[in-house]
C-alpha positions in Angstrom: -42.8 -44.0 12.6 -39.5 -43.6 11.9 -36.7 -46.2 13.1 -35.4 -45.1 16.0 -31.1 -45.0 16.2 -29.9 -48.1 18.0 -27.7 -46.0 20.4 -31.4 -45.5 22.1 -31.6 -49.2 23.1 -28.7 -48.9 25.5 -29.0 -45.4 27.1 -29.2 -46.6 31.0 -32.0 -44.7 32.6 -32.2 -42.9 35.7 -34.4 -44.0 38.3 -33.7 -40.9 40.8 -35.8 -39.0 38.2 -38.7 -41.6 38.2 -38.6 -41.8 42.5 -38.4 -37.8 42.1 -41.9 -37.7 39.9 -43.6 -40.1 42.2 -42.6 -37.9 44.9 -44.4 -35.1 43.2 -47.3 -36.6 42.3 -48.0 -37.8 46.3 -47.0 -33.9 47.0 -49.8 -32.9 44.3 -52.1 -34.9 46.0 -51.7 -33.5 49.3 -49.1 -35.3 50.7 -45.7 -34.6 52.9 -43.0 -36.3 51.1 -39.4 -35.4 52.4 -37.1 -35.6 49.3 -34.0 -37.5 50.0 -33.8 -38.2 46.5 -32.5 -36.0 43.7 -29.3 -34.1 44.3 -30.1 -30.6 43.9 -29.1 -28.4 47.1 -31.8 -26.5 49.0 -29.7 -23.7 48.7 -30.5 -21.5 45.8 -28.0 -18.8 43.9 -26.7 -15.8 46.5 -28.8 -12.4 46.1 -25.6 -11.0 44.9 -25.6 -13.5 41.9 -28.9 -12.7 41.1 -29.0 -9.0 40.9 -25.7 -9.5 38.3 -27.5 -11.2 36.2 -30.5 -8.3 36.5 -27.6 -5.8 35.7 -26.6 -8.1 32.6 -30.5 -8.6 31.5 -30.9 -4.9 32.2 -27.7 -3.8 30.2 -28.6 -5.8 27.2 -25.6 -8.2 27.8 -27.5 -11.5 26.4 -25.8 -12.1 23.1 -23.3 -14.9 22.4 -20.0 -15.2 23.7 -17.5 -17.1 22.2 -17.7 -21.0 22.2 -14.7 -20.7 25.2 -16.7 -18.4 27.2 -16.8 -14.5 28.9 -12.6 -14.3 29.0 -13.4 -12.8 32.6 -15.4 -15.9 34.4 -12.6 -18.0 32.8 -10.4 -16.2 34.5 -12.1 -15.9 37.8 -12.4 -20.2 37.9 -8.5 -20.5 37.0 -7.8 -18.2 39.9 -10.5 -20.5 42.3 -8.5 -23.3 41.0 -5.6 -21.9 42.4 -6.5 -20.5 45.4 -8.8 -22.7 46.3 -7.5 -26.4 45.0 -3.8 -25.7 44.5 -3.7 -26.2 40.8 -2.3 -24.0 38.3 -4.6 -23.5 35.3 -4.0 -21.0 33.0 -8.1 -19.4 31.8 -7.0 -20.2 28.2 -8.0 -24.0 29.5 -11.2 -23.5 30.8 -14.0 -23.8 28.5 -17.6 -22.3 29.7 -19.6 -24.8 29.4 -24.2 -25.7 29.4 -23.4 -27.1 32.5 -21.5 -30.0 33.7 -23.3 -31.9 30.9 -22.0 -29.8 28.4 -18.8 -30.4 29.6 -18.9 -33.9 29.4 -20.2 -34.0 26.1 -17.1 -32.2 25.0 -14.4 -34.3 27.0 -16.4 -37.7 25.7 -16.6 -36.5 22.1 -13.4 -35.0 22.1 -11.8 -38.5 23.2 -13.4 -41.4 22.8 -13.5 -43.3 19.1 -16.4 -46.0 18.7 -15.6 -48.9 20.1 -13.8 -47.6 23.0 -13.4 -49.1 26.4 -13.6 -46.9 29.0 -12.9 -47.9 33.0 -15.9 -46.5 35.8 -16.6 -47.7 39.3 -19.5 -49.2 40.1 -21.0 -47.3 41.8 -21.5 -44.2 39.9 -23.5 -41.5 38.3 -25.8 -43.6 35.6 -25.9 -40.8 33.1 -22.2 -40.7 32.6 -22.4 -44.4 30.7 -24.6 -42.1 28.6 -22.4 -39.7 27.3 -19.8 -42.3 26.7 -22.1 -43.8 24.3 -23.2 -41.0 23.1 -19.5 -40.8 21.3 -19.6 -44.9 20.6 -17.6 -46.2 23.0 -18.3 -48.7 25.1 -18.6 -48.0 29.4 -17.0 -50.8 31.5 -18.5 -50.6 34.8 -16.0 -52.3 37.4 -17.1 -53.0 40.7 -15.8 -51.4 43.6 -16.1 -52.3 47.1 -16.4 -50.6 50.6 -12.5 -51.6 51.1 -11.8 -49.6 48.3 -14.2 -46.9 49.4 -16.0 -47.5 46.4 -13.4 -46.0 43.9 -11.4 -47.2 40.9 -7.6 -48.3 42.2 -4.5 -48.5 40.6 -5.2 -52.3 40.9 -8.2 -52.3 38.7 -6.5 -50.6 36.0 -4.0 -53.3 36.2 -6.5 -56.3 36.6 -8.9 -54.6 33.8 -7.3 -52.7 31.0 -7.9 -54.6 28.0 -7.1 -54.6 24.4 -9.9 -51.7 24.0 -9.2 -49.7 26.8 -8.7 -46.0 26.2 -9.3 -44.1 29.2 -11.1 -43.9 32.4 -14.1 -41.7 34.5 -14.0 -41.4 37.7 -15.4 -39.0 40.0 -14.0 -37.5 43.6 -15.9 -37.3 45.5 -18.6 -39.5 43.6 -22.1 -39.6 43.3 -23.6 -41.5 44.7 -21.4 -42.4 47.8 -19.4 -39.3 48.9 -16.3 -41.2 49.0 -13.0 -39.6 47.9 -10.2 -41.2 46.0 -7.3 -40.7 48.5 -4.5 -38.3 47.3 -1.7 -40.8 47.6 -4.2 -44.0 45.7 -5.0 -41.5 42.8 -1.5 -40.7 42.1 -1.2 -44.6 41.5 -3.9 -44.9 39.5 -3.0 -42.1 37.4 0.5 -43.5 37.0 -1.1 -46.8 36.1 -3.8 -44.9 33.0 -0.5 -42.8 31.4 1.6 -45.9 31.6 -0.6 -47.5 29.4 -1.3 -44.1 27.2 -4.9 -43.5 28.7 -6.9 -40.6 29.3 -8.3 -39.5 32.6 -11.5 -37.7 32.8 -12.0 -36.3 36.6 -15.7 -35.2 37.8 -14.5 -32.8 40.3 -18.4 -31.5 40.8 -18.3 -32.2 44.4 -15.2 -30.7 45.4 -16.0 -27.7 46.8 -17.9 -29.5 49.1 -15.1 -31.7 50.7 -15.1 -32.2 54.3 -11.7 -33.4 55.4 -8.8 -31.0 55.3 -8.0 -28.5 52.4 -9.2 -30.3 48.7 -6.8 -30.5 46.1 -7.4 -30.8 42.3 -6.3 -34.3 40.5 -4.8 -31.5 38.5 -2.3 -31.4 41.2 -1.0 -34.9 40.0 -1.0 -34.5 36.7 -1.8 -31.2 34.5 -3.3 -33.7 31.6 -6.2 -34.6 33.2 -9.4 -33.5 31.7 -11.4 -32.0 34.6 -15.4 -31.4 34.6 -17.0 -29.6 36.9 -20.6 -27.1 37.3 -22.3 -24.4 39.2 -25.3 -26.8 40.1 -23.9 -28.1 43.3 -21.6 -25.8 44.9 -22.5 -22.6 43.8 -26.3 -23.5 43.9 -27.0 -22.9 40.2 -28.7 -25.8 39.3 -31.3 -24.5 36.8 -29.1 -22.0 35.8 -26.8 -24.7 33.3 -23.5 -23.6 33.6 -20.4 -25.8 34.2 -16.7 -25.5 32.9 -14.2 -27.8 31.7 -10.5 -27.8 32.3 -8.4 -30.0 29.1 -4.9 -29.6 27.8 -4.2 -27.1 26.1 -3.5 -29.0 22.6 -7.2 -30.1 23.1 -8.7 -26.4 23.4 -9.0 -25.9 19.7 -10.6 -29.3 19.1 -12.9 -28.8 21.9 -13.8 -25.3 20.9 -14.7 -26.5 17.4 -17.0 -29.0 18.7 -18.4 -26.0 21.1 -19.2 -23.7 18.4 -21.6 -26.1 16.8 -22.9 -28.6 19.4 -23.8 -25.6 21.8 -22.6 -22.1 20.1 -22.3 -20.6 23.8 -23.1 -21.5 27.2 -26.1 -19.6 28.7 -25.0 -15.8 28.5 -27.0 -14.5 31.3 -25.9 -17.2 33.6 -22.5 -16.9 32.5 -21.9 -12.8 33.5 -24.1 -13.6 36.8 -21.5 -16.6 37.6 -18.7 -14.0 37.8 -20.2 -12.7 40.8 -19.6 -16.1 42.8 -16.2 -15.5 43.4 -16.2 -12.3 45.0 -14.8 -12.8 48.9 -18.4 -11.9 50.2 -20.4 -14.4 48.3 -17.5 -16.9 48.8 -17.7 -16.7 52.8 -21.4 -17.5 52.0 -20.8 -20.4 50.2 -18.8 -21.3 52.6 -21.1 -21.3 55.5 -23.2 -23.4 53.4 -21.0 -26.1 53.1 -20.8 -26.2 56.8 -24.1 -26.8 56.9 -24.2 -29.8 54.7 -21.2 -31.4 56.9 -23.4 -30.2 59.8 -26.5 -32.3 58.1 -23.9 -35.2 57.3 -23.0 -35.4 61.1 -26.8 -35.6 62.1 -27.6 -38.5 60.1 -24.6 -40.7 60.2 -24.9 -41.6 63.4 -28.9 -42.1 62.8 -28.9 -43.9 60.1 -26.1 -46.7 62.2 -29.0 -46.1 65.3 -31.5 -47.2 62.7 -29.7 -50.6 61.2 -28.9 -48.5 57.8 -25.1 -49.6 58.0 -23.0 -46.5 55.8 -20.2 -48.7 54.9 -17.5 -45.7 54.2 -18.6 -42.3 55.6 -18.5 -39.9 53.1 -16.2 -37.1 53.0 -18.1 -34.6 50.3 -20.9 -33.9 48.6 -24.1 -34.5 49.8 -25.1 -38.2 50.0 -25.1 -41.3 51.9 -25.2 -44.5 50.3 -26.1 -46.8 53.0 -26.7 -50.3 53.3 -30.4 -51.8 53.6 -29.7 -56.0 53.4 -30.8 -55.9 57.4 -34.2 -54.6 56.4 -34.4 -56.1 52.7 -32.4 -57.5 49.8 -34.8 -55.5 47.2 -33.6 -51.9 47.3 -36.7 -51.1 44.5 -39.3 -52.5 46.6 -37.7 -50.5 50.0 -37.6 -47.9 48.2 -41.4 -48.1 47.4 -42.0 -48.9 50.1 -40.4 -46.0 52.4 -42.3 -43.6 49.6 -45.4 -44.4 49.7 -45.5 -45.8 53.5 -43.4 -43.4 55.2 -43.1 -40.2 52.7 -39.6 -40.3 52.7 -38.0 -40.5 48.9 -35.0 -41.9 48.1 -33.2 -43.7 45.1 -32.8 -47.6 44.8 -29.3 -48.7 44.6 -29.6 -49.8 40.9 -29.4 -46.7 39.4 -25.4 -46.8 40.0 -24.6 -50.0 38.7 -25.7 -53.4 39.2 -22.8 -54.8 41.8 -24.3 -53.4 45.2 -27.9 -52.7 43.5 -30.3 -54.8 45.4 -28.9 -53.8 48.7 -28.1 -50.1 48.9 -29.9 -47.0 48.4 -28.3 -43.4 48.2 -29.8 -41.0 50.6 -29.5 -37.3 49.7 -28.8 -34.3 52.8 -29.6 -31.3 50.3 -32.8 -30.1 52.2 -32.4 -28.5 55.7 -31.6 -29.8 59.7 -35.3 -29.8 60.6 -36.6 -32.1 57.1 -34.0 -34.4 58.1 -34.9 -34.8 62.0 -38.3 -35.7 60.6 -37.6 -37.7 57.8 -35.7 -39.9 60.4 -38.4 -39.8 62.3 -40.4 -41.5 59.8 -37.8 -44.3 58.8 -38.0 -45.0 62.8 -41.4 -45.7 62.7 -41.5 -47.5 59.0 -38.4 -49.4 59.8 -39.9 -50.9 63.1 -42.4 -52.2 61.4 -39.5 -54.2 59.3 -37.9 -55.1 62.0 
């Protein structure tokens, strides 16, 4: 066999994927497992979306686009961005992309030399320490506490920008805690990255389902910043692969080089259906959905408190609670076993996010409906007295 790259060695796995297998399996044998696991919404793509994309498949309207994209859903996000997040983005800035993935793979390539350092909280998404490798440069996980709701601060750039920094990744609101980075602490902490000539990738996945008062892009602060974002979560278009990125507009040449070859287009089919999301009627339905996630988040907050599963910050968007288990034990793999296989109820181990607040937490999703949740609660009750 050949010799495998080295880059392999270090690619951080994710666990979410291993609890979500398991939970299969039990399912296959004939068991009731309640998924609180992996973040994929209930909630699948509008009818409206789907018969677009029959009238594209019908019409014959499955060949490439250019690496940027259809010019008209390019358009249609820079106008959501504007309506819906205050920003200002001109479509010639928004790059189509295989997803949020794909977009990432752009920004990271696009940026980051070997041997750069670049900034994350811990806690966060595991796969993004992946695609920062992926270029050669080197993730720098720093942790984050529930006084700082989890999130890089303008005082960890201070304390932590070395010699190798180049930029930072930072999500709002993250995966896997729900937390935002408050308006008036990101200004700060973009103040503190361009003051020392660094770059600012922004995960803005979640942001169209933000619970507090109207959501406003980091592009708001500064135009620079790279944004990523996707159809998975939001717009319920998970298997479909489709995301965007938002860059400067002296990047968009670079980035649509790299396109061309790394993915020639995103997913063509997926891309003419997408246009459909932003028409007022499918809008008011994604709306209602998101209602129903804050609806799901207000159930189980208070629960999960009832139950001795402290939520140190109450999330504010996207559809997880990362909650504390050190009353119940200080082995969040074993727990999470545990609740699996003993209760039915799946959900992901704290070390999947980073290794400061691993043993202790796990990150329960919402994205399954009022009624799963009642009973999944239901059975932590009865497993968790048994802890007790």
């Amino acid at each position: 066999m050949s010799r495998l790259a080295s880059r392999t060695d270090h690619v951080v796995p994710f666990y979410a994927v291993e609890v979500f297998k398991q939970a299969n399996q039990l399912n296959a044998l004939g068991r009731d497992v309640i998924s609180l696991g992996i973040g994929e919404p209930d909630f699948t793509a509008p009818p409206q979306v789907v018969e677009t994309l029959a009238r594209a498949a019908k019409a014959s309207l499955s060949g490439y686009t250019s690496p940027a994209g259809l010019a008209v859903l390019r358009e249609a996000i820079a106008l959501y961005y504007k309506d819906h997040f205050s920003a200002q983005v001109d479509p010639e800035r928004v790059i189509i992309t295989s997803g949020a993935s794909g977009a990432l793979l752009l920004a990271t390539m696009a940026l980051i030399n070997p041997g750069d350092e670049i900034l994350m909280p811990d806690p966060s998404y595991p796969a993004n320490q992946n695609f920062i490798l992926g270029a050669g440069g080197i993730p720098r996980l720093i942790p984050c506490s529930a006084e700082q709701r989890f999130q890089l601060s303008a005082r960890h750039i201070r304390e932590h920008w070395g010699p190798a920094t180049r930029g930072v990744l930072i999500a709002s609101p993250s995966n896997p805690t729900g937390t935002t980075i408050a308006y008036e602490d990101l200004k700060e902490l973009v103040a503190e990255v361009r003051q020392r000539g660094g770059f600012i990738i922004m995960d803005e996945i979640y942001l169209g389902l933000y619970y507090g008062d109207v959501p406003r892009s980091a592009l708001t602060i500064d135009d620079d910043i790279v944004i990523i974002n996707s159809f998975s979560k939001y717009f319920h278009m998970t298997g479909w692969r489709l995301g965007w990125l938002i860059a400067p507009a002296d990047m968009i040449p670079a980035i649509e080089k790299l396109a061309a070859s790394l993915a020639i287009c995103a997913p063509t089919l997926a891309q003419h259906a997408a246009v459909s999301c932003f028409e007022p009627d499918v809008m008011r339905i994604y709306e209602n959905r998101r209602l129903s996630f804050k609806q799901r988040r207000d159930y189980l907050l208070p629960e999960f408190e009832r139950l001795g599963l402290h939520v140190p910050v109450a999330p504010d968007g996207a559809f997880y609670i990362y909650a504390d288990i050190s009353r119940y034990s200080g082995d969040s793999d074993a727990f999470s076993h545990q609740l699996l296989h003993e209760a039915s109820v799946a959900a992901v181990p704290g070390r999947d996010f980073g290794p400061a607040h691993a043993r202790h937490t796990m990150r329960f999703s919402y994205a399954t409906g009022l009624d799963r949740l009642q009973e999944a609660v239901s059975r932590m009750e009865g497993f968790l007295a048994k802890l007790a």
